[in-house]
Every structure is written in structure tokens, then in C-alpha cells.
N, C-alpha and C positions, 0 to 999 in steps of 0.2 A: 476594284470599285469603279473604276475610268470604264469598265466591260459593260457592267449591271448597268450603268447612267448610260449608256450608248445603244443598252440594249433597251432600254427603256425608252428611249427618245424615237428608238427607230418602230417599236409596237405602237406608240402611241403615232406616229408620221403615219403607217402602212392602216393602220385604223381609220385616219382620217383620209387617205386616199381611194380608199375602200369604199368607203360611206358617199363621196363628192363623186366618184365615177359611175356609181350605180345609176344617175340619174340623166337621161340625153335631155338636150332641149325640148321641152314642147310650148305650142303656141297656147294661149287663152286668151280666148274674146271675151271682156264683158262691158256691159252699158255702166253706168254709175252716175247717183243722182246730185244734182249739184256741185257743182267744181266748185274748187276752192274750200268748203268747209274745213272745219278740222277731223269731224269723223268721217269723213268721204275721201282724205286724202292717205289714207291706208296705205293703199297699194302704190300710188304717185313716189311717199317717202320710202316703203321700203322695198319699190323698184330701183329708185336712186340708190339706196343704201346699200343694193346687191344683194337684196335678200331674198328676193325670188331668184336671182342668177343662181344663186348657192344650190336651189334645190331643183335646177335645171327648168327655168320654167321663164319664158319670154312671153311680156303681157300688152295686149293687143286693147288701150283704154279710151273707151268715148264716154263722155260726158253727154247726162240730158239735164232736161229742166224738172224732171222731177218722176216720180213714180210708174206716170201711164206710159211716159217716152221709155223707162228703162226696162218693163217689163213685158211690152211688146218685140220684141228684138230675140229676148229669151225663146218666149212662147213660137216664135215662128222657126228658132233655130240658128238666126244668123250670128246669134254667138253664144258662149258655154254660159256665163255667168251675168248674176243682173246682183249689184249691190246698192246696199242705200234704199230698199224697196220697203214700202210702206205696211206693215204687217197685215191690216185689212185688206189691203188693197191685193197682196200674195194669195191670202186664205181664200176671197171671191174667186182669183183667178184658178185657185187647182177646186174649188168649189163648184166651178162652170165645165169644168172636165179640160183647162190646157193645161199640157203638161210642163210644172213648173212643180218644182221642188223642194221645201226651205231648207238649206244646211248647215246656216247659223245665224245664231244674234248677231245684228250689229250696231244696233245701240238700245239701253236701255235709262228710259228715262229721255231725255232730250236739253239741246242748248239754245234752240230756236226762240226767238223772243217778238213781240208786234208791237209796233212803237207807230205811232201819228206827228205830221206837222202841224194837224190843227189844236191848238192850244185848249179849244172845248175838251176834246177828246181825250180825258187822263185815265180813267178807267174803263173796265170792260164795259161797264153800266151806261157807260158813255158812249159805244160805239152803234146804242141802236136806232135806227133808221137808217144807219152809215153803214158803208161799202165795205170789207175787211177782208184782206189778201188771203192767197193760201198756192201752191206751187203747183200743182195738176191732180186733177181726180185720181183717187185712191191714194195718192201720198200719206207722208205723218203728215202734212200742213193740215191736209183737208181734212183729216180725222180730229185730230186736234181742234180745229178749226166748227168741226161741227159738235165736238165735246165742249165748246165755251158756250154756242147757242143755246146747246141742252140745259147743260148743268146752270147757267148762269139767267136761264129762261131767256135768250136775247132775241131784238129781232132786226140784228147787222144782217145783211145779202153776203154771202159768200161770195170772193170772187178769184176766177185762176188770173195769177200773173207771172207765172214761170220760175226764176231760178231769185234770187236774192239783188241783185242789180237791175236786173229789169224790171223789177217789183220797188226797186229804190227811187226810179225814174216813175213810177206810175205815181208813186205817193209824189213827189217833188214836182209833180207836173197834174197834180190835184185828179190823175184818173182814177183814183180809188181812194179811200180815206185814211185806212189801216192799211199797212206794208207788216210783209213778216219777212225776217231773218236768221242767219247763224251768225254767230261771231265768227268774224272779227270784221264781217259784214256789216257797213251804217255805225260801228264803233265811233270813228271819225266823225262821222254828223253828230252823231249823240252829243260827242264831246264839243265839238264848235256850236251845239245848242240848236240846229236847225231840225231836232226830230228830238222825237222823248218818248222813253219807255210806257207801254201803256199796260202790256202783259206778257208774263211769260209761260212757255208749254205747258211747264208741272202747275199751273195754279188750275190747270184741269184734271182730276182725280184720273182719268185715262189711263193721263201720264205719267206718274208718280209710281215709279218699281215697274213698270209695265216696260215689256218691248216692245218699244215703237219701230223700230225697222228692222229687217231682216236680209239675207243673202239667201240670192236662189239660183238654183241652178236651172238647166233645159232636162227633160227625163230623160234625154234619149243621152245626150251628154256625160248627162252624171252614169249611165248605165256601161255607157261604151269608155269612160273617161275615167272611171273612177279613182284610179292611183293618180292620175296629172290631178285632178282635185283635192284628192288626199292631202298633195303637196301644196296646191294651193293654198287651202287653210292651214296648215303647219308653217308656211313661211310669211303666211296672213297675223295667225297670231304673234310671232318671232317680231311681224311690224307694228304692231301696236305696242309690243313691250320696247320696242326700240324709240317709237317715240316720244313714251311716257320715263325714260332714262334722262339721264343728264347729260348726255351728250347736246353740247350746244348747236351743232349742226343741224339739230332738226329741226330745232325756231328757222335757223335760215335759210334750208332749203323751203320750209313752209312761206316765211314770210314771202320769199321768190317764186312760189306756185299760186300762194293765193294774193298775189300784190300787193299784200298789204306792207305797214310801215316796221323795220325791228324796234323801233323804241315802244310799242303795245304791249313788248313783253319785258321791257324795263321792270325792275325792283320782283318779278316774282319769284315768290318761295315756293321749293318743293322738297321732294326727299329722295334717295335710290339710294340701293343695295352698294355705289359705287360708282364715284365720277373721278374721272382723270386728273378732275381739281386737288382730292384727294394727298396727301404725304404719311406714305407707311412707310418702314423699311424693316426686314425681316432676313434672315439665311438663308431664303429660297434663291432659285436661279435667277432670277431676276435681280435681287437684291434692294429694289427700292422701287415705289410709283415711278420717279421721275423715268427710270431707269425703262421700266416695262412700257412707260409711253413712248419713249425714244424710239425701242425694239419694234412696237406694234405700229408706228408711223413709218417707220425704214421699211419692214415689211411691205404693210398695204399704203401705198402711193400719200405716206403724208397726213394719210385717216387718223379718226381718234375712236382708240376700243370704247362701250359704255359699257355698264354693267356684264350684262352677255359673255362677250368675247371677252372683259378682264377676269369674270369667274369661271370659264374655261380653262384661260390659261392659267388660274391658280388649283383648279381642278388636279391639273397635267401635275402642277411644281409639287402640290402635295405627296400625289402620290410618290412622282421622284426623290422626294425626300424619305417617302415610307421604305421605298423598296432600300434605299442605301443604310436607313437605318435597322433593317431586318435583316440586309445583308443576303437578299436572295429574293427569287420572285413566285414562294411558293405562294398562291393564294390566301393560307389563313394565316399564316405571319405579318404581309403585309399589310391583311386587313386587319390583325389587331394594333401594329405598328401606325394605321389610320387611325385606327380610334381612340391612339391612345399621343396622338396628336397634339399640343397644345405651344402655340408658336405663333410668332409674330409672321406676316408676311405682309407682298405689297398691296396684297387686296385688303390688307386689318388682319385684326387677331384671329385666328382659328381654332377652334376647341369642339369639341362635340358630346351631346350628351350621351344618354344611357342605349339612348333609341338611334343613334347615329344622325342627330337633326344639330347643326351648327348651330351654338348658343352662343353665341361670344361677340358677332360682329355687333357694331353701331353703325345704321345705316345714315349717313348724313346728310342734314340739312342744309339746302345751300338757295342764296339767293341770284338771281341774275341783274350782275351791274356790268353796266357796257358789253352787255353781249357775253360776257363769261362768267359763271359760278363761282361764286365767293363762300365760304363753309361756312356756315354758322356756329354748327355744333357736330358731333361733341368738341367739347374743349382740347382734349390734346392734339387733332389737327384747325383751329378754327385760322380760318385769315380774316374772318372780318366781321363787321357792329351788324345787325341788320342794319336797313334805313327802312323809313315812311315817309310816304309820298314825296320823291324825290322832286315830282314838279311843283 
């Protein structure tokens, strides 16, 4: 048995050495509109996280003020990728004949919100004869921005004022009327009362299920490039699920990217597949969360697995326990010795239906107090009450 587990640890080790060697470093350049947001900081967190390392890929990241900055740079070649780009703003430009590309959504719907210091100013109704921000021609600001004139009949002046701070200063310093933002952008004023909500993205039909921004590539880039892109987005998407996980490190490398305050994300609740807050314990190799967190911090320099990387390593432990239980590593023993699976482990219960689709876990809900995940539910692991409004 000590052979099979040995000989198991070492297909699944030569597997993963296989796969992380295939790939040499390569470089990508791209523009990206607006620093600091939460959907623009993609690549920022899961450059930090190692997530582009993993799939050999070193990223070369400028920030603009918004659309026309990040989609010129593309167009002329000085680098592979332009994100955060405004989806009209993309379509005119391969409409004109440069070659630019789309190769994926990156946001649909929007969080950008326009708020005023003048106390007149509460609704959109309110903003006409007055001045109303928007981030550079062809942006989502400015589409958006001309989808609240349209639909709303207004007759506000559209006006460019760059990225979300310098648009903060333009309102605060009375050069424009309306200021537009992202969160966690003007949150702060909001809340000390020096600025107030007047409108947000989706109250224009536009917006609402539609994709407002997109990623583009250079043609000649994506044509000469295309496997280092390929990887691009595979370790693009890998960084959106990492920051939507419960790993608490992403508030804080976020809050440190976009400076803003950690107590913004006091008291909220969310959910995942699997946070290290978590207490299972189960006969797999590991024997217990606590256990598997120790192991996967020892490893990587003190890190914390989220989701990801702990159903990986319960991927591995499974099968380990298929093959010991089969007692051999013919293929169709130990995949019925899989499926016929039903067990405790440290990632939660394990069971699988007819279709081979895991039916068993309970992904948990957990809120953030003092910076770390508290469980809510379900009940056999909770640590703690919700709270409301802690302030």
C-alpha cells in the first residue's frame, strides 16, 4: 500500500512539473483604464498572487485615464493588450479599419455611479443646464454618459475629466457640476456628506445586461502571440475567481493598490466554495482544515490557499484515497472506487451524483469582521452571529 500512495504522489508531482515547465516567461504589455478600480485591478491582484507567474507570463502594466489613452497604444503596437476599453469606443476603432481586436468581456453591467456637491443637483432631471463628468471619449463614462442625455431627454454638457480623482477635484473645486466614479472612489465623501449620490450607470437601459467594456488585443499581436494570450486569459480568468474567493488577502492587497481605507469592507457578507476559515476534518491526507492550512503556508512562503488551490489539493487526496481503496491503479476501478466516494474531508463532505457532479458540499457563508471571515452558515461549522451595521 506505502508503493501505490508513493506511486501516486509521484504521477500526480511529475504531472504538475510537466504542465508549470511547459511554459518560459514571456513579456505583455498592456494600457488599462483607470487604476485603482475594483474591475481594472485584475491583473494588479493576480500579478501579486502569482497568477500570471504560474503560467509563465511577466506583465508590463500602465494605467490611463480612460478609453482613448488605452486604446491608442494598442492600435499603434507599442503594446499587446489594452483592457478596461469601452465597447463602443473598440467597435468604431476596428470599424475605422485599426487593427484592434476584442477577446473578451470585461465587465458587464457597471459599478460607476455620478454624484454632485451642489445640494440642487439630486436627480438626473436636475443636472440640465449643468456640466456632467465622463473619463475620455469613447470610454463606458461617455457612452453611458450620453445614454442618460438620450434616454432621460437631458440637456447637461458632457464634459472629459480623466480618471476618478481628478474628476473628484474638478467637482470639489466647482469645475464641473457632476463628477462620475467607481467604487470605493468619493465612498469617503459620500459618507462625511461632502458629495451625494445623484445617479448610477444601470439607471440607463444601455447598461443594464449589456457589456460595457471589453479587452483588446493588437492584430498583429494576437496573430504572432497567440499562445502567450491564450495564457493570458486562462490566468486573467484564474484572477477574477481568486478575487471573488475568500481569501482575505485580496481586500488587502486591494485596499493597498487602490488606497483606499480596510474598514470599507468591514461587516460584508459573501459566499465560496471554501475559505480557510472553514473546520472539516476527514481520513484524507491531510486530516483536518487546520491541518491543510499549516501544510499550504509551510509550503508557499506563509500564503493562504482559497478555494482554487484547496479544491486541488482535495482533487489529489481523493483520488489517493480511490486508488488505496481499489487497491491498484487500473483506470476503471479507480474511477468507480471515485464515484463511489462518500466521505468526510478537509475541504467538506464529498459524494457524487449519477453524472459524476459533487452534490454534497455546502459552500459557506461568511462575513468579514476585523479583516478576517467569520462563518455564518452552515451550522456544523459556524463561529459566529452575523452583525448590522457595526458603525
Amino acid at each position: 500500500m506505502t508503493r501505490i500512495h508513493n506511486l501516486t504522489a509521484a504521477v500526480i508531482a511529475l504531472a504538475w512539473l510537466g504542465a508549470t515547465a511547459a511554459f518560459a516567461d514571456d513579456l505583455v504589455k498592456m494600457t488599462i483604464g483607470q487604476r485603482g478600480n475594483w474591475d481594472t485591478s485584475i491583473t494588479h491582484l493576480g500579478d501579486k498572487a502569482g497568477i500570471f507567474k504560474k503560467h509563465g507570463l511577466q506583465l508590463e502594466m500602465i494605467y490611463t485615464s480612460g478609453s482613448g489613452e488605452t486604446l491608442q497604444p494598442v492600435i499603434s503596437g507599442s503594446v499587446d493588450l489594452g483592457l478596461a476599453v469601452g465597447t463602443l469606443g473598440a467597435m468604431a476603432a476596428y470599424a475605422k479599419g485599426a487593427p484592434v481586436r476584442i477577446i473578451g468581456a470585461q465587465a458587464t453591467g457597471a459599478a460607476d455611479y455620478w454624484y454632485a456637491k451642489n445640494p440642487d443637483i439630486k436627480t438626473l432631471k436636475d443636472t440640465n443646464g449643468h456640466t456632467i463628468a465622463f473619463s475620455t471619449n469613447g470610454s463606458s463614462t461617455n457612452s453611458v454618459v450620453r445614454a442618460f442625455i438620450d434616454e432621460f431627454k437631458l440637456t447637461a454638457k458632457p464634459q472629459a475629466t480623466g480618471n476618478p480623482s481628478a474628476t473628484l477635484t474638478a467637482v470639489m473645486t466647482d469645475q464641473v457640476d457632476v463628477g462620475w466614479a467607481a467604487p470605493p472612489f468619493g465612498l469617503k465623501e459620500m459618507d462625511e456628506g461632502k458629495i451625494h449620490l445623484v445617479a448610477r450607470a444601470t439607471d440607463a437601459a444601455l447598461v443594464r445586461g449589456q457589456t460595457i467594456r471589453v479587452l483588446v488585443a493588437n492584430a498583429d499581436a494576437l496573430a504572432k502571440r497567440k499562445d502567450v494570450i491564450e495564457r493570458f486569459m486562462k490566468a486573467y480568468r484564474e484572477s477574477i475567481d481568486y478575487m471573488y474567493s475568500s481569501n482575505p488577502q485580496v481586500i488587502t492587497d486591494y485596499a493597498e493598490f487602490a488606497k483606499t481605507v480596510g474598514p470599507l469592507a468591514e461587516d460584508i457578507t459573501s459566499m465560496s466554495w471554501w475559505t480557510p476559515a472553514v473546520r472539516y476534518k476527514g481520513p484524507d491526507v491531510f486530516g483536518s482544515t487546520e491541518a491543510f492550512n499549516a501544510a499550504y503556508a509551510k509550503k508557499y512562503n506563509g500564503n493562504e490557499a482559497d478555494y482554487i488551490e484547496a479544491g486541488s489539493a482535495a482533487c489529489g487526496a481523493i483520488l489517493q484515497m480511490a486508488i488505496e481503496k481499489a487497491g491498484t491503479i487500473e483506470p476503471t476501478k479507480v474511477r468507480d472506487a471515485i464515484a463511489a466516494t462518500d466521505t468526510d474531508t478537509f475541504y467538506g463532505h464529498v459524494k457524487f451524483n449519477a453524472d459524476g457532479q459533487i452534490n454534497s458540499l455546502q459552500p459557506p457563508v461568511f462575513q468579514l469582521v476585523g479583516g478576517k471571515p467569520v462563518i455564518l452558515w452552515p451550522d456544523a461549522i459556524k463561529s459566529g452571529e452575523i452583525r448590522f451595521m457595526s458603525k
